[in-house]
C-alpha positions in Angstrom: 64.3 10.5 -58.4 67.7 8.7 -58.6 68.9 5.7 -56.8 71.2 8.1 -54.5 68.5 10.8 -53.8 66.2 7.3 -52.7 68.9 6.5 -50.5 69.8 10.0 -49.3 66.2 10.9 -48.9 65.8 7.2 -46.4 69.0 7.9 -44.4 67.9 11.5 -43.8 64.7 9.9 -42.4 66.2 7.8 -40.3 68.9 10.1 -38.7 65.6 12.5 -37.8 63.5 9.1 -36.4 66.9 8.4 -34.4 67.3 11.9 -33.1 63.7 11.7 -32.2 64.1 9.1 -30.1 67.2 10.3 -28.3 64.9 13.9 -27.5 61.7 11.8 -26.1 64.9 9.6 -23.8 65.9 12.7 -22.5 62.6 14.5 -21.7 61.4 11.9 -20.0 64.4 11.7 -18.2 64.7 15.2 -17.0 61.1 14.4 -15.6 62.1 11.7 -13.4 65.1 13.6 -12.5 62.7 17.1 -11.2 60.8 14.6 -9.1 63.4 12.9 -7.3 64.5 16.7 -7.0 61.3 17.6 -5.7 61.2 15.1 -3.3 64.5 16.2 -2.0 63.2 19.4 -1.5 59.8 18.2 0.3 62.3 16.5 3.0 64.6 19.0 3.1 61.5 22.1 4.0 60.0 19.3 6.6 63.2 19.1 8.7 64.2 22.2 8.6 61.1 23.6 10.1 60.6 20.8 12.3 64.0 21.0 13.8 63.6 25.4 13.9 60.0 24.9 15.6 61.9 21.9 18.0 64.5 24.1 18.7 62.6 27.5 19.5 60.1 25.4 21.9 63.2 23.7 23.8 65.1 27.1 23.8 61.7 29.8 25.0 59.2 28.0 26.1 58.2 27.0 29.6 58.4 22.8 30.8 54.3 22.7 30.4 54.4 24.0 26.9 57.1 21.4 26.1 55.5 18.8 28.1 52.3 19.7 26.2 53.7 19.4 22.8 56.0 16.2 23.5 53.8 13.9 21.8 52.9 15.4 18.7 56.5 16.0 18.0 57.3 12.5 19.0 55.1 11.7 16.3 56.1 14.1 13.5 59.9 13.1 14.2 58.9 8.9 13.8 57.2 10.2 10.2 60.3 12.2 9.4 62.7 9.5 10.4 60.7 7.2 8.7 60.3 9.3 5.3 62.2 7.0 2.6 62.9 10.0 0.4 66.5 9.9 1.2 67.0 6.1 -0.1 66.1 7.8 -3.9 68.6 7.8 -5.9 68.7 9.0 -9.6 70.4 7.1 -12.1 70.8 8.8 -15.6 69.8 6.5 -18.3 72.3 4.3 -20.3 72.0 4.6 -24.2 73.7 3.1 -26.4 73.5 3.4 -29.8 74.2 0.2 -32.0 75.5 1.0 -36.1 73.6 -0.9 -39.0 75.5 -4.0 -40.9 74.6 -2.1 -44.5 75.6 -5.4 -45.7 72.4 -6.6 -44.6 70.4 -4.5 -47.2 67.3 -6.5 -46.3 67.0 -4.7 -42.8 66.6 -0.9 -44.8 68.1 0.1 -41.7 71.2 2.4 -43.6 72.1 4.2 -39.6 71.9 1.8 -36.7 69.2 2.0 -33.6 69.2 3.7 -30.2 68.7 1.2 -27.6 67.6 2.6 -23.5 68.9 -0.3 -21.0 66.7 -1.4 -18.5 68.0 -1.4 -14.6 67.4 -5.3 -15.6 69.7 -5.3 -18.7 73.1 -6.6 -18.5 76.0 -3.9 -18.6 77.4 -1.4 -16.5 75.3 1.1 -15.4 76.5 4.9 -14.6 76.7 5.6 -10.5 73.7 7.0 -8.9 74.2 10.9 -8.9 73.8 12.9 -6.0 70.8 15.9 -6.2 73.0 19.3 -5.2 74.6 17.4 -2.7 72.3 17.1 -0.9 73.1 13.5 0.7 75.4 14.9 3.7 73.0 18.0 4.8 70.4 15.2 5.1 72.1 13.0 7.2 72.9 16.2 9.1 69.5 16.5 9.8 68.4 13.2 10.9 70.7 12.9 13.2 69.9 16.2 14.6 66.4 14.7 14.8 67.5 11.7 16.2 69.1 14.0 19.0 66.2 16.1 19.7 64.0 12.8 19.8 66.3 11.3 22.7 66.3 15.0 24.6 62.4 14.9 24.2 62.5 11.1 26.0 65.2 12.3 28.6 62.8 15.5 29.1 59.6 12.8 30.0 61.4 10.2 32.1 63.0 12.5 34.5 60.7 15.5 34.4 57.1 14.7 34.2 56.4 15.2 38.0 57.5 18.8 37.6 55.8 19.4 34.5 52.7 18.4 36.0 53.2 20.5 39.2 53.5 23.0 37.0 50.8 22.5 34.3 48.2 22.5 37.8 49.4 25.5 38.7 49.0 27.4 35.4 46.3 28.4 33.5 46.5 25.8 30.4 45.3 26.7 26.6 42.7 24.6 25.0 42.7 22.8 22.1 39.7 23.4 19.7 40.2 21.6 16.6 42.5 19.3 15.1 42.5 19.5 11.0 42.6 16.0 9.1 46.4 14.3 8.4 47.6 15.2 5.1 50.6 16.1 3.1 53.3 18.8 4.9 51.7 22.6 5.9 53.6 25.2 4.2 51.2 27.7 5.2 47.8 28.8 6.9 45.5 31.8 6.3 41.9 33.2 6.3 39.6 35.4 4.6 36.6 36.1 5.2 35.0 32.9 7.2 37.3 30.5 5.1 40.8 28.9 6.8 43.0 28.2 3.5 45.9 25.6 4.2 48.4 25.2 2.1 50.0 21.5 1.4 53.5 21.0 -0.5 53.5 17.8 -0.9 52.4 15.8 -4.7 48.7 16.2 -4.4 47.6 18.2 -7.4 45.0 20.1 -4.9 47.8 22.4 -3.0 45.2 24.5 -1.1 42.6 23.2 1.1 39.5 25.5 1.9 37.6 24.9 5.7 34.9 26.9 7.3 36.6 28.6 10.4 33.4 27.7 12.1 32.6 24.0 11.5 36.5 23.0 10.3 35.1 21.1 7.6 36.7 20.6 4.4 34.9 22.8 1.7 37.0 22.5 -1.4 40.5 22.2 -2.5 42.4 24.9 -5.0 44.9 23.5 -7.6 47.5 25.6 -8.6 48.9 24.8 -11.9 53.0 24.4 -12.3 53.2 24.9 -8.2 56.5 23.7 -6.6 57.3 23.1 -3.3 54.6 26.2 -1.9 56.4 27.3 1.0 54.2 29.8 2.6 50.7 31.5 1.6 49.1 34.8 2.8 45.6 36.8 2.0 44.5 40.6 0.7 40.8 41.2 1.6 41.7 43.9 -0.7 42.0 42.3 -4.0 40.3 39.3 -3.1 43.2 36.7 -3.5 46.1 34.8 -2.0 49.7 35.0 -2.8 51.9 31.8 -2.5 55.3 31.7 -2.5 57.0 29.0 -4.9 60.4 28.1 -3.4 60.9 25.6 -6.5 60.3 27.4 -9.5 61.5 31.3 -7.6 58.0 32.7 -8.6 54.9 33.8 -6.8 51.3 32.7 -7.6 48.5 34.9 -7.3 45.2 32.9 -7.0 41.8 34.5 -6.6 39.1 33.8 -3.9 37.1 32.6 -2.4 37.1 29.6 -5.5 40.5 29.9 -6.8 40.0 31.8 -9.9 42.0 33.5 -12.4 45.6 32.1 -11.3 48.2 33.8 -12.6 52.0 33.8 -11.7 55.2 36.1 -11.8 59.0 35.6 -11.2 61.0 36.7 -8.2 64.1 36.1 -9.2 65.3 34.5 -6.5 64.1 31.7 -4.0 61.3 33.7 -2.1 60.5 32.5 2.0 57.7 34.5 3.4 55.5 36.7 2.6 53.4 39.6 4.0 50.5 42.2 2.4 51.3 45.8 3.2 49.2 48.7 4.1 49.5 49.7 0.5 47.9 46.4 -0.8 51.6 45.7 -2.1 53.2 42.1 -1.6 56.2 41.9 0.6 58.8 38.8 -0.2 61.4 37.7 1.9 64.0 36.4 -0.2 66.7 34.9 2.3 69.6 34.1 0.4 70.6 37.3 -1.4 69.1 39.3 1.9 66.4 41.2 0.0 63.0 42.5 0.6 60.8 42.5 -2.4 57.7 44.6 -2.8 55.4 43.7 -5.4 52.4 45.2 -6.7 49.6 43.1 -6.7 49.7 41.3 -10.7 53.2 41.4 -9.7 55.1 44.3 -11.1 58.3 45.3 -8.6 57.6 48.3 -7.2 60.8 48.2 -4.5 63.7 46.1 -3.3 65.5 46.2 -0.2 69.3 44.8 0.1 69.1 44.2 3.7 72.7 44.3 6.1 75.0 41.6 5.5 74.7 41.2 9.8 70.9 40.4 9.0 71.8 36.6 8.2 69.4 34.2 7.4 66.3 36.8 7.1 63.2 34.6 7.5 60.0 37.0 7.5 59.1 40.6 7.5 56.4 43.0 8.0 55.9 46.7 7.2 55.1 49.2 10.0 52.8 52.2 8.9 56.0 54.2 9.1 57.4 52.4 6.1 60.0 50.4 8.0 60.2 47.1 8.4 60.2 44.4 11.2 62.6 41.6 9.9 63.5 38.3 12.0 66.2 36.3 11.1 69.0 34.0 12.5 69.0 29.8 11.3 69.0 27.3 14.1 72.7 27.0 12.9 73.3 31.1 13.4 75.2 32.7 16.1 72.9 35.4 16.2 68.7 35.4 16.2 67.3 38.5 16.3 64.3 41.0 15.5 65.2 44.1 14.4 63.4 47.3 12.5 64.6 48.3 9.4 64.4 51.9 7.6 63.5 52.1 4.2 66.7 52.4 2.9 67.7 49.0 4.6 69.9 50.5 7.4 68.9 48.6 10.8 67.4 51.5 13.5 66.7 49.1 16.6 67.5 45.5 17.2 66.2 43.3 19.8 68.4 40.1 20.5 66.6 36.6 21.2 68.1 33.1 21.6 66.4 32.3 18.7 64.4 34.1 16.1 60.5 34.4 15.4 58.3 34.2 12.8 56.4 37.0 12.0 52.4 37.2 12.2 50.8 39.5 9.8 47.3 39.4 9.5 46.0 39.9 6.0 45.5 43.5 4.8 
């Protein structure tokens, strides 16, 4: 070999070592980036179903129910308002890449080196970047929380003698059981004598088994590459649960009772919630494109539904034995909240109008 193939064959080498380097910078960027993401995401599902829950108990409900519920949601809003997740801020890292003196033959360093500053390091640093834009909506939120938190303290200074008058005079429901604090609920559902609760938060165990008797913790589920699981159902029928994976637009079907045999398929689209059918089939509300989707159950798509462009906001849906659908929808932010049922071919037959909209119970098939 030649002096020039020597050098060619060394330069090559460390062009690919270089290259190399700049690949591992930016994977473990992009990691760092998806879990700021994710925690945007986290705080973005807790407000928005704290404020819809907030709202709909303020807006239906009688003065006991809200007088009942006052201090729990005086609690959840301090945790919410409290939630540092919106101080995160993702800088992209700052490479530089610094040419070799070939002068300085000792070095055998013919290319140069890539260097990754430190926050610590001297020089200027890009601006922190913004997730989606997501700054704004946030402080939206938390101030709409702040709001609600004042209307709840208004509602117990001046109030509480008629909510008690009222509470004596009505027949109250009891509390039973009170599950342990954990990360958010994105979901609750039984088979069987098993309660499975579903947690989005970081813990790698996303589903938590109790006894429906004795409410004690049995086991947890992990579900590998699960996002932000935003709501879970059951099918005595096939033995599993289906949870719906708002992050990565896919749907997880784990077996039960011990979680076995996970396997996963994609919506193509951000799914919300989910019911079984009378067919065994797996309903998906995917809200932003207005669509039904039924899939079988190892998740082939059997049927979708383009739902009215007046259904805004579709939250939930079940299927009648007819083969229509009942389909809530309407945000907080909506003018209009409503139920209405659905034919097959997505055309509405019969709406009912509420000041806000439901969710949908469907017990598992």
């Amino acid at each position: 070999m030649t002096a020039g193939e020597q050098v060619n064959k060394v330069v090559n080498s460390q062009v690919a070592a270089q290259l190399d380097e700049v690949e591992m910078i930016k994977s473990e960027d992009a990691k760092k980036a998806q879990a700021v993401e994710e925690s945007y995401q986290f705080a973005l599902v807790a407000m928005e179903s704290f404020q819809a829950y907030s709202r709909e108990l303020l807006d239906k409900c009688s003065l006991s129910d809200i007088t009942r519920a006052a201090s729990e949601l005086h609690k959840r809003a301090t945790e919410l308002l409290d939630n540092g997740v919106t101080s995160v801020q993702y800088c992209p890292p700052h490479v530089t890449f610094t040419p070799a003196d070939v002068t300085q033959v000792k070095q055998l360093n013919f290319i140069g080196q890539v260097t990754l500053e430190d926050e610590t390091q001297p020089g200027q640093r890009l601006p922190p970047v913004s997730l989606r834009d997501e700054t704004e909506r946030e402080k939206e939120l938390v101030q709409q929380l702040n709001k609600m938190k004042r209307e709840f303290n208004d509602f117990k200074e001046h109030s509480t003698p008629l909510w008690e008058e009222e509470m004596k005079q009505r027949d109250m429901g009891r509390l039973l059981h009170t599950l342990p604090d954990g990360e958010p609920v994105g979901g609750v559902t039984s088979l069987d004598n098993l309660l499975y609760v579903l947690r989005f938060g970081k813990s790698p165990e996303q589903i938590e088994v109790y006894d429906k008797d004795s409410y004690r913790l049995q086991r947890c589920i992990t579900v590998p590459g699960l996002g932000v699981g935003i709501d879970i159902i059951s099918c005595a029928h096939n033995r599993c649960a289906y949870v719906a994976d708002f992050t990565n637009s896919c749907m997880h079907r784990v077996g039960l009772p011990h979680g076995a045999y996970v396997t996963k398929w994609p919506v193509n689209d951000k799914p919300f919630c989910t019911s079984v059918a009378d067919t065994h089939s797996v309903l998906v509300m995917c809200h932003k494109v207005h669509k039904i989707k039924e899939f079988s159950t190892h998740g082939k798509l059997l049927h979708q539904i383009q739902l009215p462009e007046d259904v805004v906001s579709p939250v939930h849906t079940i299927q009648l034995s007819s083969g229509e659908f009942i389909v809530s929808h309407g945000d907080v932010s909506d003018p209009v909240h409503r139920v209405c049922l659905i034919a097959s071919n997505g055309h509405v037959v019969m709406l009912h109008r509420r000041r806000a909209a439901i969710l949908l119970c469907a017990c598992s098939c």
